[in-house]
N, CA, C and O atoms as CSV, one atom per row, in Angstrom:
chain,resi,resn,atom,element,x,y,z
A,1,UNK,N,N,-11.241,2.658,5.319
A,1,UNK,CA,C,-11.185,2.329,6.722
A,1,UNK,C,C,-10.591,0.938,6.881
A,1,UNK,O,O,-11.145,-0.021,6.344
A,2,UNK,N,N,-9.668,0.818,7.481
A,2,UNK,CA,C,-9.115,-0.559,8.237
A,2,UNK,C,C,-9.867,-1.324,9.084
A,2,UNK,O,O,-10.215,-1.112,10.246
A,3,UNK,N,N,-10.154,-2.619,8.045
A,3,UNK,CA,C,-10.505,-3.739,8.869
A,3,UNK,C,C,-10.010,-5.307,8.899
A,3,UNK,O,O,-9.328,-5.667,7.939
A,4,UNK,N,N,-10.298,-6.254,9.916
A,4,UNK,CA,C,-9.789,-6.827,10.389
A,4,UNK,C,C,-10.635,-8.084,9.550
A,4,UNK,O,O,-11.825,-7.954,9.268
A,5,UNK,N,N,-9.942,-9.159,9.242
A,5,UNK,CA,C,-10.380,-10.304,8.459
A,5,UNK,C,C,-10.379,-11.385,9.508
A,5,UNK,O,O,-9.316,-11.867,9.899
A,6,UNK,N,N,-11.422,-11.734,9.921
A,6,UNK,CA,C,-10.993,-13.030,10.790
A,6,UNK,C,C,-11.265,-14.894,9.626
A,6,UNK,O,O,-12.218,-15.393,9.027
A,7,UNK,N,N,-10.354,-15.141,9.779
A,7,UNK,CA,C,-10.714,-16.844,9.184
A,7,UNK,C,C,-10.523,-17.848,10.127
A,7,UNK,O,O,-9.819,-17.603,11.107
A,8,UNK,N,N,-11.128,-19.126,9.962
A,8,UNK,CA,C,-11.294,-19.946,10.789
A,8,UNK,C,C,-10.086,-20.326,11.140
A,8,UNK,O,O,-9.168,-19.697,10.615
A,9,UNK,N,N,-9.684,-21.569,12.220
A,9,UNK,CA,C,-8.503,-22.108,12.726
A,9,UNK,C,C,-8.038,-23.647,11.805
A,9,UNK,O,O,-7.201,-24.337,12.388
A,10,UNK,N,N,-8.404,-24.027,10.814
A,10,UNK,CA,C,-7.985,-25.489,10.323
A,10,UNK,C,C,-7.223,-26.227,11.105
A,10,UNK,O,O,-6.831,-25.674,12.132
A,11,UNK,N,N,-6.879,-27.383,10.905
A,11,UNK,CA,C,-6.325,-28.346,11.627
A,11,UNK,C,C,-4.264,-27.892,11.237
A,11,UNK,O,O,-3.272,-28.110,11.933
A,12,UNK,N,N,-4.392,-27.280,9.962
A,12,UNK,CA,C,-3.197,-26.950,9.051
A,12,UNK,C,C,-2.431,-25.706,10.184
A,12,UNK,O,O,-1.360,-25.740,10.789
A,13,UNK,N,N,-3.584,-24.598,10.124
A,13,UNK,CA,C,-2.963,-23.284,10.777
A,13,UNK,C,C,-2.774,-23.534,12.224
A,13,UNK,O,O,-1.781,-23.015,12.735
A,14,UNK,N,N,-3.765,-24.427,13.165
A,14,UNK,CA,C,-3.527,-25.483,14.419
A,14,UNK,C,C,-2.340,-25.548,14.839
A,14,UNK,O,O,-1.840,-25.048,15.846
A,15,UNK,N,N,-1.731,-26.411,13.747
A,15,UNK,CA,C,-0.566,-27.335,14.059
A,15,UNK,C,C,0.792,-26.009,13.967
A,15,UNK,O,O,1.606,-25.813,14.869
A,16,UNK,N,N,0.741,-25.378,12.886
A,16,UNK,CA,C,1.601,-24.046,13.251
A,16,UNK,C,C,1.657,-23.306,14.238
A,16,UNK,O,O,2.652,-23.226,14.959
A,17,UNK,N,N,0.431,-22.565,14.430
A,17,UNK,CA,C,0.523,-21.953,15.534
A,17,UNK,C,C,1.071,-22.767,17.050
A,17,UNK,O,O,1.475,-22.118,18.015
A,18,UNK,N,N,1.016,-23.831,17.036
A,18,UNK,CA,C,1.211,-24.273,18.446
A,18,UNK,C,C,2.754,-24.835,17.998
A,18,UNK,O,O,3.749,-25.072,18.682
A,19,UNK,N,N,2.582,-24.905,17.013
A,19,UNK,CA,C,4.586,-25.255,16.751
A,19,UNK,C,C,5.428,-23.684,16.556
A,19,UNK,O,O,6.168,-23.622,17.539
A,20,UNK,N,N,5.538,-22.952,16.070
A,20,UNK,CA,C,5.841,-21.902,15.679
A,20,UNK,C,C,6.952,-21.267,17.141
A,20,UNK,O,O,7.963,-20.565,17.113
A,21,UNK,N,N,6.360,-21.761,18.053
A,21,UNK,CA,C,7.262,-21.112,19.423
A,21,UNK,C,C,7.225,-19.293,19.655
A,21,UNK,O,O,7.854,-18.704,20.533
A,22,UNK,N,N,6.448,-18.734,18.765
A,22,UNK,CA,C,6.123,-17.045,18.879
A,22,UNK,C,C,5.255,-16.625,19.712
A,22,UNK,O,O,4.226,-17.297,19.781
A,23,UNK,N,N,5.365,-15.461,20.560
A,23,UNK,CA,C,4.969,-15.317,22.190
A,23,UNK,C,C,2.957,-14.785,21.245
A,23,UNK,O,O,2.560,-14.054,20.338
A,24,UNK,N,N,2.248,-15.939,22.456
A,24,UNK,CA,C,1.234,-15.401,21.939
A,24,UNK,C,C,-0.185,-16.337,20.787
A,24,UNK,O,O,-1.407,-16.287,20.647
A,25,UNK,N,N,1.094,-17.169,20.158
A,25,UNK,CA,C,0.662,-17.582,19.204
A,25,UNK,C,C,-0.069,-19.285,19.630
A,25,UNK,O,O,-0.549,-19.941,18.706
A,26,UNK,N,N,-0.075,-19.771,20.862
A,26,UNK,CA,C,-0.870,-21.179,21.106
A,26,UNK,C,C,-1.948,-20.997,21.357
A,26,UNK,O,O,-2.929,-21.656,21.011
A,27,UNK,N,N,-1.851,-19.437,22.430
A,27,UNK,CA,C,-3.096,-19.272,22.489
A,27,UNK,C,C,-4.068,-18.480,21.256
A,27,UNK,O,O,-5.265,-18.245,21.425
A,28,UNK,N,N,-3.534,-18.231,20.378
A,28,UNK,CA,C,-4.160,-18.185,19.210
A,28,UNK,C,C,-4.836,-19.394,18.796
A,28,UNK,O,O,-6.021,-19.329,18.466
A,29,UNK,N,N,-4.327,-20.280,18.781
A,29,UNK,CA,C,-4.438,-21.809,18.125
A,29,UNK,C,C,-6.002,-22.328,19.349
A,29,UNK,O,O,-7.077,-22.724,18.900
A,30,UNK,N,N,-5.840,-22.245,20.142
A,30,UNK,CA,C,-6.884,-22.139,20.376
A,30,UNK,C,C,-8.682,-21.711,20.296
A,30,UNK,O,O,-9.718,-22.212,20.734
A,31,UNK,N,N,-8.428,-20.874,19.726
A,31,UNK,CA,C,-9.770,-20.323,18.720
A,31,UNK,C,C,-10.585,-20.568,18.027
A,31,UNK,O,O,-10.071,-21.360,17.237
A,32,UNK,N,N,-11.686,-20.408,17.727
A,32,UNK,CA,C,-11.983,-20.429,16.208
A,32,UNK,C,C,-11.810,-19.704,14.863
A,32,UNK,O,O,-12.144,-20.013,13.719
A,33,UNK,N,N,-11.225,-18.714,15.342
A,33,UNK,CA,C,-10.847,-17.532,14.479
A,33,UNK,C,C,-9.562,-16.978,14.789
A,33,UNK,O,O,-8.958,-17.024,15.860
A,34,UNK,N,N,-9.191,-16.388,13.584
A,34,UNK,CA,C,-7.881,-15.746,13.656
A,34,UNK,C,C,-7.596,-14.923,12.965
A,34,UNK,O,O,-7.866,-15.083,11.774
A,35,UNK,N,N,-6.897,-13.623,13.415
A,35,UNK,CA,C,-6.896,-12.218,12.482
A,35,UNK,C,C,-5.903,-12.798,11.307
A,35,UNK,O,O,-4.941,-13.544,11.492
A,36,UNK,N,N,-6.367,-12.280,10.066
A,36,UNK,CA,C,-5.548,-13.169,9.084
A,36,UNK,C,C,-4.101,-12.020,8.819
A,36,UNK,O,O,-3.263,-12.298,7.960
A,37,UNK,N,N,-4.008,-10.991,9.516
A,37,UNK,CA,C,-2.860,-9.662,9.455
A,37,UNK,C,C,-1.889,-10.345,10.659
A,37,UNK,O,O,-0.659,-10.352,10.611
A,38,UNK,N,N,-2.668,-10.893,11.700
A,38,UNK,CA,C,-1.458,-11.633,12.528
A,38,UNK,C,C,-0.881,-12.696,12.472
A,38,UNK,O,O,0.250,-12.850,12.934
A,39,UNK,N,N,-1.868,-14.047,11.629
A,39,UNK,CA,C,-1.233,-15.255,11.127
A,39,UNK,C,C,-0.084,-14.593,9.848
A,39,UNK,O,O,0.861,-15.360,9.664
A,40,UNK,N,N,-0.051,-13.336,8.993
A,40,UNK,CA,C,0.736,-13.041,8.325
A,40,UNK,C,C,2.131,-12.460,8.999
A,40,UNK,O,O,3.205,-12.464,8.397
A,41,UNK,N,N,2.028,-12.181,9.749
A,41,UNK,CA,C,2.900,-11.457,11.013
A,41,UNK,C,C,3.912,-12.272,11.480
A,41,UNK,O,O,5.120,-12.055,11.576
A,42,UNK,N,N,2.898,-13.748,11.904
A,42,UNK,CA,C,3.438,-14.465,12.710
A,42,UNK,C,C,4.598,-15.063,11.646
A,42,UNK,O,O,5.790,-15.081,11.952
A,43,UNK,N,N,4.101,-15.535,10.393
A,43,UNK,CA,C,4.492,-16.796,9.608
A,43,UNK,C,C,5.816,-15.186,9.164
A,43,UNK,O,O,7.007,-15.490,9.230
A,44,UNK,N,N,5.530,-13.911,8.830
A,44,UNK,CA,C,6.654,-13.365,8.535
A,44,UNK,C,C,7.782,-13.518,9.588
A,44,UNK,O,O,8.831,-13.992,9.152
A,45,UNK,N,N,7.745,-13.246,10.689
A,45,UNK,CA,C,8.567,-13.347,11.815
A,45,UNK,C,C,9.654,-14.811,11.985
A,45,UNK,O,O,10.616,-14.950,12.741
A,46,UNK,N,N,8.953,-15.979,10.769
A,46,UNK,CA,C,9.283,-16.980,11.112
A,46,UNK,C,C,10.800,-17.141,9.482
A,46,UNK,O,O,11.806,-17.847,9.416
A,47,UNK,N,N,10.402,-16.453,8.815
A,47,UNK,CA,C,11.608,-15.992,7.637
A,47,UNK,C,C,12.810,-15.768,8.539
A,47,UNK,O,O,13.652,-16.637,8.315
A,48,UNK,N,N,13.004,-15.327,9.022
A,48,UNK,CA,C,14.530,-14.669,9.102
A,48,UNK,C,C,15.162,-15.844,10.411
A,48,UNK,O,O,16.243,-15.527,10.906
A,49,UNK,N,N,14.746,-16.644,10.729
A,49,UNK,CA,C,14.835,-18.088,11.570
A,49,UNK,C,C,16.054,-18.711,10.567
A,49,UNK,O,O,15.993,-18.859,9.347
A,50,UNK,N,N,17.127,-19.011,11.436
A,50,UNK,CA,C,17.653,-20.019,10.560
A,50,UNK,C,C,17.562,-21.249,11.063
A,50,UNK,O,O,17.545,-21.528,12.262
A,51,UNK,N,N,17.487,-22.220,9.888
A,51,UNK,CA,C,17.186,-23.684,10.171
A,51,UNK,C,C,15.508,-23.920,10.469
A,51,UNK,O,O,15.166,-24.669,11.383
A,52,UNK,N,N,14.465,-23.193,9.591
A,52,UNK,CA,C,13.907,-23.091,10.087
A,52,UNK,C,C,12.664,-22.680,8.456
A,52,UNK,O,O,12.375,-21.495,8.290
A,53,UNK,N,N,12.288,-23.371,7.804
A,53,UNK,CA,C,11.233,-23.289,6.873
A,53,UNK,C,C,10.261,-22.120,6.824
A,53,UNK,O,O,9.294,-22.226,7.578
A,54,UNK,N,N,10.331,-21.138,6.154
A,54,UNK,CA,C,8.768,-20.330,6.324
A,54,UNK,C,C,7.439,-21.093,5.962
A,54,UNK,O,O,7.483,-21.947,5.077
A,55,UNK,N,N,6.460,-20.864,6.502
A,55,UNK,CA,C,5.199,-21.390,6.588
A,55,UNK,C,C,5.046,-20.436,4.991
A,55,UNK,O,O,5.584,-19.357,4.742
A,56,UNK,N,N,4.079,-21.310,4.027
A,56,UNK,CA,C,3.912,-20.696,2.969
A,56,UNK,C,C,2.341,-20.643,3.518
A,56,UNK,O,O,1.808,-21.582,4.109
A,57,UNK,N,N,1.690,-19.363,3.214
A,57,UNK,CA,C,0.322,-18.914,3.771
A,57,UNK,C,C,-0.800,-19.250,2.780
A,57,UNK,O,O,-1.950,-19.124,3.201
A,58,UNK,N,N,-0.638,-19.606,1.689
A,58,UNK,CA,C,-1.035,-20.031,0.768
A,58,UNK,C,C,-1.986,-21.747,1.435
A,58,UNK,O,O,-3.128,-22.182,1.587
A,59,UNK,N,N,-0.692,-22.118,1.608
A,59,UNK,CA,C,-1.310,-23.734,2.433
A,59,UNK,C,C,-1.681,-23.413,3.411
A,59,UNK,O,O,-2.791,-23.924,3.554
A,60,UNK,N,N,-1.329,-22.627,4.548
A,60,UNK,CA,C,-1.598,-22.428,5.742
A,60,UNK,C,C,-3.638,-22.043,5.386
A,60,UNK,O,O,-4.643,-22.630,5.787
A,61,UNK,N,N,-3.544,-21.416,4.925
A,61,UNK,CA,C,-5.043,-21.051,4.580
A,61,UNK,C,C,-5.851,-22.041,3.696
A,61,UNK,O,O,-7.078,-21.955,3.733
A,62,UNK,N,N,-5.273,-22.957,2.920
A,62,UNK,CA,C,-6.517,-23.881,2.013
A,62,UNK,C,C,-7.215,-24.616,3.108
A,62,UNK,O,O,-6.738,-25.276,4.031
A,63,UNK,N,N,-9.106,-24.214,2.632
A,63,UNK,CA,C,-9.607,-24.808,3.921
A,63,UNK,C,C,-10.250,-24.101,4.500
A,63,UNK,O,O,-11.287,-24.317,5.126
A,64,UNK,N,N,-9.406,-22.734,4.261
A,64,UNK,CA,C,-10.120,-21.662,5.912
A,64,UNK,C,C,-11.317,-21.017,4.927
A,64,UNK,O,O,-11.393,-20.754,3.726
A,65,UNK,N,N,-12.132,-20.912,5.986
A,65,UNK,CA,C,-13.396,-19.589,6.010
A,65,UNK,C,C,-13.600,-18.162,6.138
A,65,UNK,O,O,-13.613,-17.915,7.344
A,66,UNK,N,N,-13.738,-17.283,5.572
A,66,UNK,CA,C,-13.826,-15.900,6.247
A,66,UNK,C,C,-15.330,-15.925,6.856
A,66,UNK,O,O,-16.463,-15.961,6.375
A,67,UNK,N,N,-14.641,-15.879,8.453
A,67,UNK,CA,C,-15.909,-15.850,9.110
A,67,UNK,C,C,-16.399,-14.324,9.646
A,67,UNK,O,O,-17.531,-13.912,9.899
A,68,UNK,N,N,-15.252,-13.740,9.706
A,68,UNK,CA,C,-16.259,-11.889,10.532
A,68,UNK,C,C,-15.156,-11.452,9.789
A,68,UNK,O,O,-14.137,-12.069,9.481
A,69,UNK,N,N,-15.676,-9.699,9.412
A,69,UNK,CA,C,-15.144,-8.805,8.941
A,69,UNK,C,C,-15.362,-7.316,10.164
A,69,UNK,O,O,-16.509,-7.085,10.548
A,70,UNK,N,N,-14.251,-6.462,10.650
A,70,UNK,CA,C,-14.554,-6.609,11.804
A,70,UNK,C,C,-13.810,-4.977,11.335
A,70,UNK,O,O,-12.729,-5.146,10.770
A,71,UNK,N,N,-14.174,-3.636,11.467
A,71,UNK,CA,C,-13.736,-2.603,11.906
A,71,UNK,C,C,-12.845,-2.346,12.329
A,71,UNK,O,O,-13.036,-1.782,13.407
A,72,UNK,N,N,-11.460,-2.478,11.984
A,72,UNK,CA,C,-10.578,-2.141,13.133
A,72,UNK,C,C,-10.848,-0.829,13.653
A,72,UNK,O,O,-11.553,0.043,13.146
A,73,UNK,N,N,-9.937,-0.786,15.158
A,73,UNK,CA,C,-10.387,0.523,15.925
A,73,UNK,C,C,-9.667,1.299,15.365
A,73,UNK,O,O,-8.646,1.100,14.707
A,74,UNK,N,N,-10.503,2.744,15.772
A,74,UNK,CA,C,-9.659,4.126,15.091
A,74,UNK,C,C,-8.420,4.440,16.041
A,74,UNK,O,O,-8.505,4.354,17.266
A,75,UNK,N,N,-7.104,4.862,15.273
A,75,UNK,CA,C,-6.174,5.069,15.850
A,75,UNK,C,C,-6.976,6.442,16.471
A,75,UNK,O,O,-8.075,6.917,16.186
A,76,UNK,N,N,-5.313,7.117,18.028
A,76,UNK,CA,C,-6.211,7.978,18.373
A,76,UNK,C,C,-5.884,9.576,18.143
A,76,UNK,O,O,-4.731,9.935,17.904
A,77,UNK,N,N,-6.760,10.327,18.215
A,77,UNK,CA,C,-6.251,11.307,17.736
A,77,UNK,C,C,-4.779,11.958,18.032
A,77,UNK,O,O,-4.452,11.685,19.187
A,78,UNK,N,N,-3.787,12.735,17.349
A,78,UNK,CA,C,-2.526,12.978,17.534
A,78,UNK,C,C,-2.999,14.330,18.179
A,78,UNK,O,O,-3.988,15.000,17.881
A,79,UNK,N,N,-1.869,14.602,19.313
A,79,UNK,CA,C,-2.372,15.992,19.649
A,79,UNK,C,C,-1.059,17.244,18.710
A,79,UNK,O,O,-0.085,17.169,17.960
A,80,UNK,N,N,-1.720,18.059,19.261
A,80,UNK,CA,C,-0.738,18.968,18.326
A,80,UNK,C,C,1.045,18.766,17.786
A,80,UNK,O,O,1.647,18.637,16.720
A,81,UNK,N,N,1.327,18.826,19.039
A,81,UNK,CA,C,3.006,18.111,19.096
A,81,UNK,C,C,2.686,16.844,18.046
A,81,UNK,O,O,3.416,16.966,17.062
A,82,UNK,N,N,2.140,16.101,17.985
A,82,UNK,CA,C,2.407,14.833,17.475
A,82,UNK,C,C,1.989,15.089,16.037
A,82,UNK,O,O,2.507,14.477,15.103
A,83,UNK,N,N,0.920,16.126,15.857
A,83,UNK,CA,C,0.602,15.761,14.211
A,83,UNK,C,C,1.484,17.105,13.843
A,83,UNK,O,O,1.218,17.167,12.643
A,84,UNK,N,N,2.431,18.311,14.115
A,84,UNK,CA,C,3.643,18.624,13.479
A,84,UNK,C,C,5.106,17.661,13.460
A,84,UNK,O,O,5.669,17.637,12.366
A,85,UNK,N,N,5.384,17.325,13.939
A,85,UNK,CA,C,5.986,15.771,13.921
A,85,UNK,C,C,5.776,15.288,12.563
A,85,UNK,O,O,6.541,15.503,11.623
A,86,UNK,N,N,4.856,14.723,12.524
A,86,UNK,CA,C,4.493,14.121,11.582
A,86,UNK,C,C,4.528,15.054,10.125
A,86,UNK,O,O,4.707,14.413,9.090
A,87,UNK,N,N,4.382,16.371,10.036
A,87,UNK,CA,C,3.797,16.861,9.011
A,87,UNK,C,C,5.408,17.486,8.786
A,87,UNK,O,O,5.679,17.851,7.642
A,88,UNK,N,N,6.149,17.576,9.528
A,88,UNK,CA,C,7.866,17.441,9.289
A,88,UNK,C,C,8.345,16.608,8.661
A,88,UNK,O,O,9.016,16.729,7.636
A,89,UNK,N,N,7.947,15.357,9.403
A,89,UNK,CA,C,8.683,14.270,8.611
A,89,UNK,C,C,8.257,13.798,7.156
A,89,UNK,O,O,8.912,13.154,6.336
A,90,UNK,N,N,6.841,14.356,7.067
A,90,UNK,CA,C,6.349,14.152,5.470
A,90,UNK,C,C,7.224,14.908,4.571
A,90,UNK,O,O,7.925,14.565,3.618
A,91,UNK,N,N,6.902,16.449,5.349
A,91,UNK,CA,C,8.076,17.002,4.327
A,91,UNK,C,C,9.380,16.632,3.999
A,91,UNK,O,O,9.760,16.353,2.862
A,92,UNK,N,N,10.213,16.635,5.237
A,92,UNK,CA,C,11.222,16.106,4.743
A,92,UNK,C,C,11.111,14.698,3.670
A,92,UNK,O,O,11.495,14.649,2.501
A,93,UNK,N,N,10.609,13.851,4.292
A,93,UNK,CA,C,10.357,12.850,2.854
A,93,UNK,C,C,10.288,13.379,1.555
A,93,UNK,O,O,10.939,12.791,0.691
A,94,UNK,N,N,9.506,14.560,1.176
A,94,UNK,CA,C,9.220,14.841,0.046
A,94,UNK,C,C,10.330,15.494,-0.413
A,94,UNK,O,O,10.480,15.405,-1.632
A,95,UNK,N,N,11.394,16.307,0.356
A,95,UNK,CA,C,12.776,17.155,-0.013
A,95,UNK,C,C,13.283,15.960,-0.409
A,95,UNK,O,O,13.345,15.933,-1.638
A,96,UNK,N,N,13.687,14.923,0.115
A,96,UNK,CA,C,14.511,13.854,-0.294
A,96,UNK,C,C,14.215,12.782,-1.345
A,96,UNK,O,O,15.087,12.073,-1.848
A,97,UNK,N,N,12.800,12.720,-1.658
A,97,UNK,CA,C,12.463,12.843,-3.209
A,97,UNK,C,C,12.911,13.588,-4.254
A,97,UNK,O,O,13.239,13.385,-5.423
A,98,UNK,N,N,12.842,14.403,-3.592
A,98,UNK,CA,C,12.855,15.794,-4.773
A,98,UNK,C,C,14.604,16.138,-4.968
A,98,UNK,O,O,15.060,16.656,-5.988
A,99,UNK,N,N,15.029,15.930,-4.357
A,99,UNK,CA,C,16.771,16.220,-4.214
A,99,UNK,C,C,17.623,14.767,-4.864
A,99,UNK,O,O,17.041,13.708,-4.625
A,100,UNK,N,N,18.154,14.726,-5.184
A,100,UNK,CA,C,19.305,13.420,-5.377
A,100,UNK,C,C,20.263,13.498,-4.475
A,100,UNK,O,O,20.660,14.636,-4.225
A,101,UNK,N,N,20.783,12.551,-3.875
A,101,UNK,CA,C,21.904,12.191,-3.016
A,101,UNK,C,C,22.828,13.524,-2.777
A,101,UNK,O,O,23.242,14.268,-3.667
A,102,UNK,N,N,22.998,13.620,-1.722
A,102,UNK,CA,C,24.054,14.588,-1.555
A,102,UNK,C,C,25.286,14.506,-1.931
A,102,UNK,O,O,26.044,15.465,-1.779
A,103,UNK,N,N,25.757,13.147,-2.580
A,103,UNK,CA,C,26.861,13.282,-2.843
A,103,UNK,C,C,27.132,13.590,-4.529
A,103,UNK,O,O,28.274,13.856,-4.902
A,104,UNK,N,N,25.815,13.522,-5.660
A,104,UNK,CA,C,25.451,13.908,-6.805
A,104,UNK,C,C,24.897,15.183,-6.820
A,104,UNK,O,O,24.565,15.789,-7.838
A,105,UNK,N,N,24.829,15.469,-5.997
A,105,UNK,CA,C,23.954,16.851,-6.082
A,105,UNK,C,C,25.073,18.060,-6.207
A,105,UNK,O,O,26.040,18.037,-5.446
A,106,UNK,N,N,24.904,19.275,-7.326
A,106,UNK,CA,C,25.294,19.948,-7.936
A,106,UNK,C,C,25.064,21.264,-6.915
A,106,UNK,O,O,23.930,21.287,-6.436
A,107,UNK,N,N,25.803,22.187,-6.567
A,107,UNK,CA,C,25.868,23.181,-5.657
A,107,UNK,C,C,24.444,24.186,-5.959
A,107,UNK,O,O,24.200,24.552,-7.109
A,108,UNK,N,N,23.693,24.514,-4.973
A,108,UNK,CA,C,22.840,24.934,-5.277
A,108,UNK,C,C,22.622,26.730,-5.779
A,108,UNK,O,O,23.276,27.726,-5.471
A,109,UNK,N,N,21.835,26.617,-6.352
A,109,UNK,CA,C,22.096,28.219,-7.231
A,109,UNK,C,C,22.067,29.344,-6.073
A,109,UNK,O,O,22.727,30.382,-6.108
A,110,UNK,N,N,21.074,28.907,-4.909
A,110,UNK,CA,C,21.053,30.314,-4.025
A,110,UNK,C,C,23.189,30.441,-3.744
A,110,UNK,O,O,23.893,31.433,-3.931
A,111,UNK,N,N,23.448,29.599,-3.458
A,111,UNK,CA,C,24.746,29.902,-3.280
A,111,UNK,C,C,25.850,30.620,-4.374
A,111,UNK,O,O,26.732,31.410,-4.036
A,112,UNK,N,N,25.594,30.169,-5.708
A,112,UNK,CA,C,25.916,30.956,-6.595
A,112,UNK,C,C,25.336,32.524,-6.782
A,112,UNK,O,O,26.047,33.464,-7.137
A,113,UNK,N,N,23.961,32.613,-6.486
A,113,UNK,CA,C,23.750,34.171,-6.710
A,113,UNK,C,C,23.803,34.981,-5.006
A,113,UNK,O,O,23.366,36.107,-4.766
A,114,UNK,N,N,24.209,34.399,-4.382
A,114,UNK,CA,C,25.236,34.981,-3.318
A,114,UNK,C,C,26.348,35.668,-3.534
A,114,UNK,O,O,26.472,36.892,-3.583
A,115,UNK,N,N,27.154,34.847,-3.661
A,115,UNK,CA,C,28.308,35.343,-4.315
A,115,UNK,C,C,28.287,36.303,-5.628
A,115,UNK,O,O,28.988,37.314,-5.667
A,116,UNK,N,N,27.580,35.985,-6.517
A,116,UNK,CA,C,27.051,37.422,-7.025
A,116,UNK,C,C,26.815,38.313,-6.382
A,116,UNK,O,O,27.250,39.441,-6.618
A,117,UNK,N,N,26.220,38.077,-5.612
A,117,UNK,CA,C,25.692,39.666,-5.224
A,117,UNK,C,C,26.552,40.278,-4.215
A,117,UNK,O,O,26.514,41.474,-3.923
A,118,UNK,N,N,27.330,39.408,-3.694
A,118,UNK,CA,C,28.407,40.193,-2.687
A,118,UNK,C,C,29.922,40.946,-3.144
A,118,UNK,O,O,30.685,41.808,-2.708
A,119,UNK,N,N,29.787,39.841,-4.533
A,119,UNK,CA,C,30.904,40.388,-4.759
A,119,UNK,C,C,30.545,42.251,-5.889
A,119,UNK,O,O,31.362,43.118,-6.200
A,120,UNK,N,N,28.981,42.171,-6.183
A,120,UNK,CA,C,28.540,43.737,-6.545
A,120,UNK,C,C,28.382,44.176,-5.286
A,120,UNK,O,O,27.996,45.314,-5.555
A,121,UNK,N,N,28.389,44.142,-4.450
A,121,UNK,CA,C,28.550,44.656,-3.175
A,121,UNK,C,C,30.014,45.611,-3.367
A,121,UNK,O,O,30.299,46.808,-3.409
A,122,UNK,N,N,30.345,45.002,-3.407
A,122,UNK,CA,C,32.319,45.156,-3.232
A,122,UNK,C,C,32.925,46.155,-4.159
A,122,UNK,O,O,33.689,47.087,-3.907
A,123,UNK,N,N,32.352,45.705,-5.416
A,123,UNK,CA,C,32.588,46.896,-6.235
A,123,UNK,C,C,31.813,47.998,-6.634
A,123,UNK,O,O,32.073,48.738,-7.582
A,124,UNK,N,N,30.719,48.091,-5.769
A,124,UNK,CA,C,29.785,49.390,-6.355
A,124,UNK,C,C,30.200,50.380,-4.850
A,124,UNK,O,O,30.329,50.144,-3.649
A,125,UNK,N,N,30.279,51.291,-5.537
A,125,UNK,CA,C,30.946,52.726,-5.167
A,125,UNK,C,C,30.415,52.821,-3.974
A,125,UNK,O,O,29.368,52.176,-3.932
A,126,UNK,N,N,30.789,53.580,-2.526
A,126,UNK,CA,C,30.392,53.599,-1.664
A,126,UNK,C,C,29.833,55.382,-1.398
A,126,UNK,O,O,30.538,56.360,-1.647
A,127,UNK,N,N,28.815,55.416,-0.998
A,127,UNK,CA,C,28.280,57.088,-0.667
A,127,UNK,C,C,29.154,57.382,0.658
A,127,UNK,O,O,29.861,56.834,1.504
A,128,UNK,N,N,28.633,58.590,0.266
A,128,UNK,CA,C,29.816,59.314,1.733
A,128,UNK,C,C,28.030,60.093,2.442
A,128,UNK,O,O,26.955,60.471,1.975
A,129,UNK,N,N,28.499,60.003,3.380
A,129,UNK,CA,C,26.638,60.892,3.766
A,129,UNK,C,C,26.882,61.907,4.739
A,129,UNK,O,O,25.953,62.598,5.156
C-alpha cells in the first residue's frame, strides 16, 4: 500500500522551496512538514532548468525528521471501460516484449503455412458433384 512520508521543513529545504519559483512550492515552505515524493518532484522539475543547479536531496534533507507516515488515498475504482483499457495496453506491452522490432523481425510462420496451404488448394483435384 502507498504511503506518504512527511519530514520536517529545515531552514535548508526553507530556503529552496521559497527560491525554487515552482507553482505551489512557498506555500509549502511554510509548514512544518513536507511530503518527501513532492520535495522529490519539485527538486526533479528543477534538472532540466538551464542556468540553473539541481538541488541535491541528499543536503536538502540533512537535519530533517520523519515526522508522520500517512496512508496515501486509494486510487478510485476503474469502471469497466477503463480497466479493459488498461488490460489492452498490458497486453500489448507484453507482445512488444515478446516480438523484436519490426524492422528485425523475420516473416511470421502463419504467413508461410498460408501459402502452403493455398497453393494445395490449387493443385488438389477438384470434385464435380
Amino acid at each position: 500500500m502507498p504511503t506518504q512520508l512527511l519530514v520536517s521543513v529545515t531552514p535548508a529545504i526553507r530556503a529552496f522551496l521559497l527560491g525554487c519559483g515552482e507553482e505551489g512550492a512557498a506555500e509549502r515552505a511554510e509548514h512544518d512538514a513536507v511530503d518527501m515524493d513532492e520535495l522529490y518532484r519539485i527538486a526533479g522539475s528543477m534538472r532540466g532548468r538551464q542556468g540553473v543547479e539541481a538541488p541535491r536531496i541528499h543536503e536538502l534533507l540533512e537535519g530533517a525528521e520523519v515526522l508522520e507516515r500517512r496512508r496515501a488515498p486509494e486510487p478510485e475504482p476503474l469502471s469497466e471501460v477503463q480497466r479493459m483499457r488498461q488490460d489492452h495496453r498490458s497486453s500489448e506491452g507484453a507482445w512488444s516484449r515478446a516480438c523484436p522490432s519490426p524492422g528485425g523481425r523475420p516473416a511470421p510462420r502463419r504467413a508461410a503455412t498460408c501459402r502452403r496451404a493455398s497453393s494445395l488448394q490449387r493443385t488438389s483435384p477438384r470434385r464435380s458433384s
